[in-house]
FIKOLZA-1660 file (N, C-alpha, C; in steps of 0.1 Angstrom, whole numbers, plus 5000, padded with zeros to 4 digits):
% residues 161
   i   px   py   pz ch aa at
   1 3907 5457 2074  A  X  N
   1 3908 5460 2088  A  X CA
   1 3895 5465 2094  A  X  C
   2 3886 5471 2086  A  X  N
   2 3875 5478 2088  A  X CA
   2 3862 5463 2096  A  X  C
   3 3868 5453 2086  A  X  N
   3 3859 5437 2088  A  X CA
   3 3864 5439 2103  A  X  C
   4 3872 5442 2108  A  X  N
   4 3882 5432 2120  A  X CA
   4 3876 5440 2131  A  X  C
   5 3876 5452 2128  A  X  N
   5 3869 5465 2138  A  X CA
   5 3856 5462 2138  A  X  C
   6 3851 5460 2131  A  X  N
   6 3833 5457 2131  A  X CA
   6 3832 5443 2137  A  X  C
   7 3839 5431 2138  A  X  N
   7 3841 5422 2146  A  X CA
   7 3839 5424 2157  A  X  C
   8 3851 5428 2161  A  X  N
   8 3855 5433 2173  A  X CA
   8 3844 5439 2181  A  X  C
   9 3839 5448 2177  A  X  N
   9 3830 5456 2183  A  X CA
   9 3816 5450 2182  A  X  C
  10 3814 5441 2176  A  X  N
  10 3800 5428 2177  A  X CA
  10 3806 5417 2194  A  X  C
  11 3813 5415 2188  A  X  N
  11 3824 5407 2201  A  X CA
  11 3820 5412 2214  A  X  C
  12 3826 5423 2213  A  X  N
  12 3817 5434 2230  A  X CA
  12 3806 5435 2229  A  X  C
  13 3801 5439 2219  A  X  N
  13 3784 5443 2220  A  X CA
  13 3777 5427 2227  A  X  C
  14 3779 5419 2223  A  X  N
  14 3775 5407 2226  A  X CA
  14 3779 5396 2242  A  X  C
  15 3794 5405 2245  A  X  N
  15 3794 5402 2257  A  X CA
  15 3784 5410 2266  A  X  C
  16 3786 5425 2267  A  X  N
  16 3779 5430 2273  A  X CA
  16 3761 5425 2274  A  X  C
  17 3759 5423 2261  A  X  N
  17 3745 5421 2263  A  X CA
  17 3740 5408 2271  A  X  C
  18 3751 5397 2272  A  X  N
  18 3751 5386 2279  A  X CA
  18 3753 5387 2290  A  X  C
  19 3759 5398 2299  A  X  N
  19 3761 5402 2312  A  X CA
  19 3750 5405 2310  A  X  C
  20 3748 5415 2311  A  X  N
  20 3732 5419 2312  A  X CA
  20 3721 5412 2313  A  X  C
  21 3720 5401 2308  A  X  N
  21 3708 5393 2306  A  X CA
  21 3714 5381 2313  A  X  C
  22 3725 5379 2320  A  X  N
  22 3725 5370 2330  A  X CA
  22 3729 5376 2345  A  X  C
  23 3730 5388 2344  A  X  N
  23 3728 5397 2357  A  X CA
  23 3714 5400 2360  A  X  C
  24 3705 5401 2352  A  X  N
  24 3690 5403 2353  A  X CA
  24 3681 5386 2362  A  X  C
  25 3686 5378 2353  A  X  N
  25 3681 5368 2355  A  X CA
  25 3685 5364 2370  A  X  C
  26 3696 5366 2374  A  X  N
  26 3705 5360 2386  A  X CA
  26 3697 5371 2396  A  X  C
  27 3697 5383 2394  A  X  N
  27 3699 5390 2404  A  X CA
  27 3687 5388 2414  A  X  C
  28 3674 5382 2414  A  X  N
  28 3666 5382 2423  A  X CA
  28 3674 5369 2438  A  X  C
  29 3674 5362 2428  A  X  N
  29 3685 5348 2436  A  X CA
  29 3698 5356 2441  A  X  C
  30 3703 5366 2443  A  X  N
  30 3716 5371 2450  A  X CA
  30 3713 5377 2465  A  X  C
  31 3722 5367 2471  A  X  N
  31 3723 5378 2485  A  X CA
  31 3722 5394 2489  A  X  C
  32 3717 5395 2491  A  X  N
  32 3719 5413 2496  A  X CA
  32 3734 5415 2501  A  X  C
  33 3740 5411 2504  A  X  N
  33 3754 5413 2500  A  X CA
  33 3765 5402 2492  A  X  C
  34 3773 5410 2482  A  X  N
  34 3778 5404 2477  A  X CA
  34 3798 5406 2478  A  X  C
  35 3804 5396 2473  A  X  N
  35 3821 5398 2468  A  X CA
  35 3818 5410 2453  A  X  C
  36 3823 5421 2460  A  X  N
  36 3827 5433 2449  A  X CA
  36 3838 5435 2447  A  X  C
  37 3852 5432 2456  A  X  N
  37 3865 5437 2450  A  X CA
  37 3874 5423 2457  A  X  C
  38 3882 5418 2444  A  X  N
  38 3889 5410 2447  A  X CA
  38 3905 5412 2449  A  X  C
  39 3913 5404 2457  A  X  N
  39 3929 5404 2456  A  X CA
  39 3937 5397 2441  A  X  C
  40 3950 5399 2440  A  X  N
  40 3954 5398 2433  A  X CA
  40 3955 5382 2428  A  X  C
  41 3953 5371 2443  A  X  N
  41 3950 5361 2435  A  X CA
  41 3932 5356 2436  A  X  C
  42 3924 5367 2433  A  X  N
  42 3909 5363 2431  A  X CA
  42 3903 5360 2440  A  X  C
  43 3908 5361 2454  A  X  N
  43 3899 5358 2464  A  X CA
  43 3892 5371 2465  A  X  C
  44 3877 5369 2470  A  X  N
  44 3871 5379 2474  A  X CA
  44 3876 5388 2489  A  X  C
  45 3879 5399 2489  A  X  N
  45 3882 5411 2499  A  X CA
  45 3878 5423 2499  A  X  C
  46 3867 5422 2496  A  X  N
  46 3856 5437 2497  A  X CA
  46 3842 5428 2497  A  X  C
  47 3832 5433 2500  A  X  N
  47 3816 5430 2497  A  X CA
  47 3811 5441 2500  A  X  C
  48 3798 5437 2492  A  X  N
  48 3789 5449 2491  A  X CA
  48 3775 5445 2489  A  X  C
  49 3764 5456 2487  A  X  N
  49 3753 5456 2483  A  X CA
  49 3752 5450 2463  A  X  C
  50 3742 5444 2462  A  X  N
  50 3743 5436 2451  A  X CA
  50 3740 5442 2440  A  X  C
  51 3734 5458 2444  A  X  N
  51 3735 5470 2432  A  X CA
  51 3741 5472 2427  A  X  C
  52 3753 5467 2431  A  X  N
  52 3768 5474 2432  A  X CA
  52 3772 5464 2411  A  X  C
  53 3764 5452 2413  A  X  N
  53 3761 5441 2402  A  X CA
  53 3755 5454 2387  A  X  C
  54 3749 5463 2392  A  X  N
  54 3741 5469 2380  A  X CA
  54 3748 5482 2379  A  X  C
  55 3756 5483 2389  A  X  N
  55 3764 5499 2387  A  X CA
  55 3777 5497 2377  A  X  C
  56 3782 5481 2382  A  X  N
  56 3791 5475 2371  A  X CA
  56 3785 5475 2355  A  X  C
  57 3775 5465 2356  A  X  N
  57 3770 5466 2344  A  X CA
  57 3766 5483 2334  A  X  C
  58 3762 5490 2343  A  X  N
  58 3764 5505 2337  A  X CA
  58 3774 5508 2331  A  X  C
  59 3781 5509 2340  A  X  N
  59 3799 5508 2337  A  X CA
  59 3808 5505 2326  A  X  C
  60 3801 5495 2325  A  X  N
  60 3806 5485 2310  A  X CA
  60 3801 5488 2297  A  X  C
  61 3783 5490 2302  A  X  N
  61 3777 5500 2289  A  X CA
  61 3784 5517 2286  A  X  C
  62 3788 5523 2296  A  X  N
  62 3791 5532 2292  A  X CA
  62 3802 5534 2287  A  X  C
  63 3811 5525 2293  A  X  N
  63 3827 5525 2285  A  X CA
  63 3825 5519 2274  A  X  C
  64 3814 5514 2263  A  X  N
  64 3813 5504 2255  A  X CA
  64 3812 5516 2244  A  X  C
  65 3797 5524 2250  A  X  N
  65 3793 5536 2240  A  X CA
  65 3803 5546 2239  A  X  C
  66 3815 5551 2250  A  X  N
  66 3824 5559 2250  A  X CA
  66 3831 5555 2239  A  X  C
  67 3841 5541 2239  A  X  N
  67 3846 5536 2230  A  X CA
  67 3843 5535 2218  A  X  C
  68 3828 5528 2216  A  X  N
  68 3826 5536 2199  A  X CA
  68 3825 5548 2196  A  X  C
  69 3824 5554 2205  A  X  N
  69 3827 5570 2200  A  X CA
  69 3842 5575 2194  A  X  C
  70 3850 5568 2207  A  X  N
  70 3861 5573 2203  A  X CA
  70 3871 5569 2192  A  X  C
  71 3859 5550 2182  A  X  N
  71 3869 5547 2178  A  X CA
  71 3868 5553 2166  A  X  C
  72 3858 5560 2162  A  X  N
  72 3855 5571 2148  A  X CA
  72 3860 5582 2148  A  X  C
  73 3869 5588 2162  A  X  N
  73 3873 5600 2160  A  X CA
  73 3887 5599 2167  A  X  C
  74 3895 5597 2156  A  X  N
  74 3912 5591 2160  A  X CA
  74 3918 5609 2165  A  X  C
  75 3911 5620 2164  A  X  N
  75 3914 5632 2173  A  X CA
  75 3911 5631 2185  A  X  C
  76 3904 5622 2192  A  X  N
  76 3894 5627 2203  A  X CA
  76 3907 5629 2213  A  X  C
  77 3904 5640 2219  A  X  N
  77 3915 5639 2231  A  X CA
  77 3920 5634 2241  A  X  C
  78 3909 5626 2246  A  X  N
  78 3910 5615 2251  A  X CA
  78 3916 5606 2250  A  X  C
  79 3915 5601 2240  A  X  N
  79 3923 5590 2230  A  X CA
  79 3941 5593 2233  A  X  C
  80 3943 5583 2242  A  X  N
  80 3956 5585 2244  A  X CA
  80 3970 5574 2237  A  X  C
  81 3968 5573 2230  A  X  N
  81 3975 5566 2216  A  X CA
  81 3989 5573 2208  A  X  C
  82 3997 5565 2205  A  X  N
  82 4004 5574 2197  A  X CA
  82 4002 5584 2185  A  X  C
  83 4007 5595 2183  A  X  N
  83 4004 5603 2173  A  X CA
  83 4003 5594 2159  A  X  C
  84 4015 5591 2158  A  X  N
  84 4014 5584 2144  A  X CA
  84 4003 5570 2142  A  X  C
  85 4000 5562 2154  A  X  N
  85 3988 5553 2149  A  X CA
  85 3974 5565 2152  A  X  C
  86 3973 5575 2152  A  X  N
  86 3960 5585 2153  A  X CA
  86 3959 5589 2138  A  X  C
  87 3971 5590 2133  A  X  N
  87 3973 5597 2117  A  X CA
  87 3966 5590 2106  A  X  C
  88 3961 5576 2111  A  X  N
  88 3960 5567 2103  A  X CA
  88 3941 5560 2110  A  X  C
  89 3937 5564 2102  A  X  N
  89 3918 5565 2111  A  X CA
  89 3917 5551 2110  A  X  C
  90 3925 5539 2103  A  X  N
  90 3919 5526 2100  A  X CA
  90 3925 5520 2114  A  X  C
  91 3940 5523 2116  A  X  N
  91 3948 5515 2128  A  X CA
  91 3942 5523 2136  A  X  C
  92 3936 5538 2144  A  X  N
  92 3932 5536 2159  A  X CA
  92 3921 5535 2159  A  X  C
  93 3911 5530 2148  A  X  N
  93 3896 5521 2145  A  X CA
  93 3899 5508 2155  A  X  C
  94 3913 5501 2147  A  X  N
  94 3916 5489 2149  A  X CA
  94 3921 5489 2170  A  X  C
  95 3929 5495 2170  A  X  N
  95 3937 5496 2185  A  X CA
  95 3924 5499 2192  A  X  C
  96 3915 5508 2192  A  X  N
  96 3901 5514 2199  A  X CA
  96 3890 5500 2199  A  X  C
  97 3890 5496 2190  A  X  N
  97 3884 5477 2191  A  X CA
  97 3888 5473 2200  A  X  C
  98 3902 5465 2195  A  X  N
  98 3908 5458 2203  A  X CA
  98 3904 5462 2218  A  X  C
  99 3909 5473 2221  A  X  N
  99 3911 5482 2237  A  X CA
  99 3895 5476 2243  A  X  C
 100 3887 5482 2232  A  X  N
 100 3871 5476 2238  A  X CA
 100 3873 5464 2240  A  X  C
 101 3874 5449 2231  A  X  N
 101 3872 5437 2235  A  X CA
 101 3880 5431 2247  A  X  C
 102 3886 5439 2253  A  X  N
 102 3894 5436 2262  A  X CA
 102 3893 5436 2274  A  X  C
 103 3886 5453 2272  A  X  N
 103 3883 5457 2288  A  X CA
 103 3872 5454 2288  A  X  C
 104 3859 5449 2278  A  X  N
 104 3848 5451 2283  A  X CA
 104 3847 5432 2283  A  X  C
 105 3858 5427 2279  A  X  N
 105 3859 5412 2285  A  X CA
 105 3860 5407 2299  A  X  C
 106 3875 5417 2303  A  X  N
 106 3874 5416 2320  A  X CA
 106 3864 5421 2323  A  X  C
 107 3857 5432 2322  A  X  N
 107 3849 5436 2332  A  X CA
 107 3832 5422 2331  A  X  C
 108 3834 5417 2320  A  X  N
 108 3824 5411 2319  A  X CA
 108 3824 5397 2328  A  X  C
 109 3838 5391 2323  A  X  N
 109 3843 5380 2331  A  X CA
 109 3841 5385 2350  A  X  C
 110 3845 5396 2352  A  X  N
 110 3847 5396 2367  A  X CA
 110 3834 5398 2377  A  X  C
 111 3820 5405 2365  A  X  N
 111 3805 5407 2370  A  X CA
 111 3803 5392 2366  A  X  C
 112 3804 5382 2358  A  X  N
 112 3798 5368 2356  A  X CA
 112 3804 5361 2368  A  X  C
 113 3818 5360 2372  A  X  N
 113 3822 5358 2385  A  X CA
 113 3820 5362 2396  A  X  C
 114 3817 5371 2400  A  X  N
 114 3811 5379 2410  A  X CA
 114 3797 5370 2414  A  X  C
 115 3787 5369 2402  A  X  N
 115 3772 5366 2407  A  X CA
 115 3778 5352 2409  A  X  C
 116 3785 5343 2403  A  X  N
 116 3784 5328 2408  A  X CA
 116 3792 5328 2424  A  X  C
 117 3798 5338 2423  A  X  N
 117 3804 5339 2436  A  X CA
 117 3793 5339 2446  A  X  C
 118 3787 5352 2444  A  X  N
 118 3778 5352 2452  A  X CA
 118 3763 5344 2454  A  X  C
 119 3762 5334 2443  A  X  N
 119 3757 5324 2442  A  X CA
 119 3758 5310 2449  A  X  C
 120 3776 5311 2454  A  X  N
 120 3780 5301 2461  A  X CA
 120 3781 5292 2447  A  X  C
 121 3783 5293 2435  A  X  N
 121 3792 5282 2425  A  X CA
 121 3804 5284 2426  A  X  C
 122 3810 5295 2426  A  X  N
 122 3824 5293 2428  A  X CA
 122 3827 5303 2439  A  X  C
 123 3842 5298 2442  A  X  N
 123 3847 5303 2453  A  X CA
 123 3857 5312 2447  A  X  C
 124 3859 5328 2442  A  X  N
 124 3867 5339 2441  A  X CA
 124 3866 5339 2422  A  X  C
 125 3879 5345 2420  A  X  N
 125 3878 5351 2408  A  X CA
 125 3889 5337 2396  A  X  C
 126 3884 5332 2382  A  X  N
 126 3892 5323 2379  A  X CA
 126 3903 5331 2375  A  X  C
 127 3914 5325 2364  A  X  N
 127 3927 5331 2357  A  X CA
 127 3926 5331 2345  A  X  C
 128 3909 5334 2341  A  X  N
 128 3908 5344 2331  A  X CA
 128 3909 5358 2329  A  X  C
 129 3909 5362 2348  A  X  N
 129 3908 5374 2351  A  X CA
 129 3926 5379 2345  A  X  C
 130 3931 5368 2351  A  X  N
 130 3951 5372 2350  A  X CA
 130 3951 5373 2334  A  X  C
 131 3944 5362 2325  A  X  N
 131 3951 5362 2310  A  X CA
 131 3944 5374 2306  A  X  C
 132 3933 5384 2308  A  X  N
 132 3928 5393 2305  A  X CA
 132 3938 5404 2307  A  X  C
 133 3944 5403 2317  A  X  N
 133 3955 5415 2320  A  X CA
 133 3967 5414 2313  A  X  C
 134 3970 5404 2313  A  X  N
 134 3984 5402 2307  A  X CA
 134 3981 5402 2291  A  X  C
 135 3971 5400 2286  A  X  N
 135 3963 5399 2274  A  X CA
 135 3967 5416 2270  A  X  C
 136 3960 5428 2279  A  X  N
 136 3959 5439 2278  A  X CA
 136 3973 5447 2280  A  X  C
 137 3979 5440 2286  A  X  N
 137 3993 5445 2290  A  X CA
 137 4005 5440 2277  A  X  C
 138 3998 5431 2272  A  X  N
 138 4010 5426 2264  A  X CA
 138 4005 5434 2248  A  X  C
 139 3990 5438 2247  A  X  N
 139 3989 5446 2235  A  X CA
 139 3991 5462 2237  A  X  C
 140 3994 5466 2250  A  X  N
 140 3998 5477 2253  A  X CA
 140 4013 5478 2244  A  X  C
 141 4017 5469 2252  A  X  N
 141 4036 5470 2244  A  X CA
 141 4039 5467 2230  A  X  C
 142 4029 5460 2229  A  X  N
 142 4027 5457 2210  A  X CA
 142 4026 5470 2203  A  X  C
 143 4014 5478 2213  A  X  N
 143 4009 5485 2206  A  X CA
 143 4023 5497 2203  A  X  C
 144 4032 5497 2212  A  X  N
 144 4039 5510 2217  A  X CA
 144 4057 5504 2203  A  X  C
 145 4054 5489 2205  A  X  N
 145 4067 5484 2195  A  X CA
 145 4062 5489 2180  A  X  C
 146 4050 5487 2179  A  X  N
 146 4049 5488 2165  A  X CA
 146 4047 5504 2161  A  X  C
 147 4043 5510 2169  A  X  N
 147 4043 5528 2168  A  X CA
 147 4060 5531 2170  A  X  C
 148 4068 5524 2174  A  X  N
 148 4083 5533 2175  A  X CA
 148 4088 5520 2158  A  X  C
 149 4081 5516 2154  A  X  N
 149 4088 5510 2143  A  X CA
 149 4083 5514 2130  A  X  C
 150 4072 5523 2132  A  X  N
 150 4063 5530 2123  A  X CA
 150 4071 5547 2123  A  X  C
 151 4075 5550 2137  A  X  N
 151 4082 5559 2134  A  X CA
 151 4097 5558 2129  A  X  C
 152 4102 5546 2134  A  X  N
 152 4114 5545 2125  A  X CA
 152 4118 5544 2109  A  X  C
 153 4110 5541 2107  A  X  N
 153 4105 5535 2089  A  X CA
 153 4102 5549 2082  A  X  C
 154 4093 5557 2091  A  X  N
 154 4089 5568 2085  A  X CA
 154 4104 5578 2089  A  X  C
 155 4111 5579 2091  A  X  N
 155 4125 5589 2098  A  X CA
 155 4134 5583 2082  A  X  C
 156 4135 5566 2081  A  X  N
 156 4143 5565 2069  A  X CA
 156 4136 5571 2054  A  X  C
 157 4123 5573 2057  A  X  N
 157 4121 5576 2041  A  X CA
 157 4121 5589 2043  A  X  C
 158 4124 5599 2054  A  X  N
 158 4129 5614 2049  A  X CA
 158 4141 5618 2049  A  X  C
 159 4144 5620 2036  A  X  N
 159 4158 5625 2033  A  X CA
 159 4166 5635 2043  A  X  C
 160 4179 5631 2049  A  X  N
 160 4185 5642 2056  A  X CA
 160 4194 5650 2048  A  X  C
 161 4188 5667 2050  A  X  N
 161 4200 5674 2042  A  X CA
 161 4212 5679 2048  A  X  C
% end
């Protein structure tokens, strides 16, 4: 599992640096204002100043470095995970990956949409943006079945007197 965490966390590192380096490239060619906040079906309904492109990208870097932090220290308080997958340093290595390749996917996907938006290649957000949520939402409840099935298993192997 240790392989699959160190994956994972190449996986992000590599999105991010791909934002980055096609937010650089793009950004001279961007309108002074851009689509910053979208509706639920990806139409653009907010705009802004096109800084707004590198405040994202910050954003992404800093939740990236937060999350390697946090996925080495299954105490951190922050870390809001079940007790019993905290107990175990290899599974919230693994769940704190995962959580990274996820969120630093949407956020990646929605700054690479954004500049072609505001590039005039496409018009709003695709339904990579939806499978990313439902993506995140559905390992949320994975994550929460397999913690009440870890606690159940662990309840039969202690003897009741």
């Amino acid at each position: 599992m240790k392989n699959t965490s160190f994956f994972l966390k190449s996986i992000s590192f590599f999105i991010l640096i791909f934002i980055w380096i096609f937010t650089i490239l793009n950004y001279k060619n961007l309108p002074e204002i851009i689509p910053v906040h979208y509706d639920f079906a990806g139409n653009p309904d907010g705009f802004g100043a096109k800084k707004l492109l590198i405040l994202l990208n910050i954003l992404m870097t800093a939740i990236f470095v937060f999350l390697l932090y946090v996925a080495k220290r299954p105490d951190f308080p922050l870390l809001n995970i079940p007790q019993n997958l905290k107990d175990n340093p290899i599974i919230s290595e693994l769940v704190v990956s995962i959580l990274m390749v996820l969120t630093i996917s949407l956020l990646g996907v929605i700054c690479y949409e954004s500049v072609l938006n505001a590039l005039g290649k496409t018009n709003g957000l695709s339904s990579a943006t939806h499978y990313l949520l439902v993506l995140l939402f559905l390992f949320m409840i994975g994550m929460m079945i397999y913690s009440w099935k870890l606690s159940k298993n662990k309840s039969k192997e202690i003897p009741s007197n």
